[in-house]
LUMROTI-957157 format. One line per 10 residues: number of its first residue (from 0); for each residue x, y, z of C-alpha. Coordinates in nm, 3 decimals. Layout:
NUM) X,Y,Z ~ ...
This chain:
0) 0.000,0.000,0.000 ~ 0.154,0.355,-0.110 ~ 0.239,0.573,0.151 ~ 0.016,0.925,0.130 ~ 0.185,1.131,-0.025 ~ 0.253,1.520,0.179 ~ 0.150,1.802,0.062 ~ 0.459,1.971,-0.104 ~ 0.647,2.266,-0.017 ~ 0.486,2.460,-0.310
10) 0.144,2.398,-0.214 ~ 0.241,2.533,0.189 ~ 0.345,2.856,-0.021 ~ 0.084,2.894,-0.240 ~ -0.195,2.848,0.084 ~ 0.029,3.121,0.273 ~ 0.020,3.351,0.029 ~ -0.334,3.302,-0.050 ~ -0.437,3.382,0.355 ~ -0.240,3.656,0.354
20) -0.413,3.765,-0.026 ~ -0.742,3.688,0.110 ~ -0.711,3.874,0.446 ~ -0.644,4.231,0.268 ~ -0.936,4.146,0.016 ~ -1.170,4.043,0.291 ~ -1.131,4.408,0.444 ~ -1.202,4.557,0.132 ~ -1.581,4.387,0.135 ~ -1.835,4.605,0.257
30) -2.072,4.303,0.388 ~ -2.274,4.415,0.699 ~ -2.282,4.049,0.836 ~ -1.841,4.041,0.855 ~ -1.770,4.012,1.189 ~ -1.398,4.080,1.263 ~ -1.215,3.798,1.107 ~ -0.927,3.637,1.129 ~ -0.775,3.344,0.903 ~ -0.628,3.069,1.109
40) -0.563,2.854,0.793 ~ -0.535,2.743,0.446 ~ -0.561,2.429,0.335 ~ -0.543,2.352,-0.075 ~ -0.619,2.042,-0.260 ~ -0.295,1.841,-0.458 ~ -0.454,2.026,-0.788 ~ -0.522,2.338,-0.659 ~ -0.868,2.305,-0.768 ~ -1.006,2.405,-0.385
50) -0.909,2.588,-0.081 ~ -1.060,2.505,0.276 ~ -0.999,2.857,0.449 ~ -1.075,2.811,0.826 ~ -1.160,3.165,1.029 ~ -1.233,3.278,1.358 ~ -1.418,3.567,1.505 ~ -1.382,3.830,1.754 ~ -1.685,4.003,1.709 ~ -2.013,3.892,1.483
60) -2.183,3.574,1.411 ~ -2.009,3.257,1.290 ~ -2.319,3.130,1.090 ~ -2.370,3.512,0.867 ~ -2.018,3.574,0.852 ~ -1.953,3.219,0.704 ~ -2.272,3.260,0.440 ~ -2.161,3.612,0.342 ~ -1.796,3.476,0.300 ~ -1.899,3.221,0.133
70) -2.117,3.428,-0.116 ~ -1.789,3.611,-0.181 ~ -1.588,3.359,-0.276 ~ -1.605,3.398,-0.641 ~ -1.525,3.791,-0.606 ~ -1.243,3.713,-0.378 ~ -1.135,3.427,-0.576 ~ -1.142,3.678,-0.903 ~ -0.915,3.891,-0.689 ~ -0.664,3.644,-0.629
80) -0.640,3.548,-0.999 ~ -0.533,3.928,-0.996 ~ -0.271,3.876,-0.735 ~ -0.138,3.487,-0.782 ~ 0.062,3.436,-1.026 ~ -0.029,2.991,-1.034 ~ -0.200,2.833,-1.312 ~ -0.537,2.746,-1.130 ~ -0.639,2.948,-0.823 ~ -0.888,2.774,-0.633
90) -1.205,2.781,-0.512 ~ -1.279,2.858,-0.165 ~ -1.449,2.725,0.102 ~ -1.484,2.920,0.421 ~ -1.550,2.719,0.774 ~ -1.556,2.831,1.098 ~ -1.290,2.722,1.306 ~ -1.365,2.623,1.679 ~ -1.024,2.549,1.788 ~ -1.064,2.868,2.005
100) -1.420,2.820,2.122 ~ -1.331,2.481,2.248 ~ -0.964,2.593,2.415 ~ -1.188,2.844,2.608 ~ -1.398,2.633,2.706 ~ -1.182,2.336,2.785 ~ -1.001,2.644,3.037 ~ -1.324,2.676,3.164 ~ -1.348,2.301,3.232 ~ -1.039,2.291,3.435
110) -1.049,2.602,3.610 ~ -1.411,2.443,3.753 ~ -1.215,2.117,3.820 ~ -0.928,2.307,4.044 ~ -1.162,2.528,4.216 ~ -1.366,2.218,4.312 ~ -1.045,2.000,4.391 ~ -0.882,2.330,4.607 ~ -1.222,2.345,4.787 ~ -1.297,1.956,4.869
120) -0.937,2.062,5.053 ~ -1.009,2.234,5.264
């Protein structure tokens, strides 16, 4: 059975430089539902053909911001045909990333646990 194969070195440049592409064009939309984002990552397919962009929020909802992103996608992915200089630029996906909802509350979690421990203590 072949190994899977990594993703090469290009394609780690090529999803850089398309988050840091896609977070200037995101300020430039004028969408009332855009929360403050930020991108935590890019992930592109072996052919380039797609981009997974994961985002968190400070401020707004996850749900509007994630339809109004994705309703963007072909203007923002018409602006990076403008800015890439690859073959195929792909198209994106935008997703909500948790990863910082979940550390919070996994803090939460074990601050409860230590209070309770430090109090059944004493």
């Amino acid at each position: 059975m072949p190994a899977k194969k990594s993703p090469s070195n290009r394609s780690f440049k090529v999803a850089d430089q398309i988050q840091r592409d896609l977070t200037e064009l995101i300020r430039e939309l004028k969408d009332p539902r855009l929360g403050m984002i930020t991108l935590q990552a890019v992930e592109v397919t072996p052919d380039y053909a797609h981009a997974k962009v994961w985002f968190s929020l400070l401020t707004g909802n996850p749900q509007d911001t994630e339809a109004a992103l994705n309703q963007a996608a072909g203007f923002l992915r018409n602006g990076l045909f403008k800015r890439l200089h690859i073959h195929t630029v792909p198209t994106l996906h935008f997703h909500f990333d948790r990863t910082s909802e979940r550390a919070a509350d996994m803090s939460a979690l074990i601050a409860k646990a230590v209070a309770s421990r430090s109090k059944d203590e004493d």
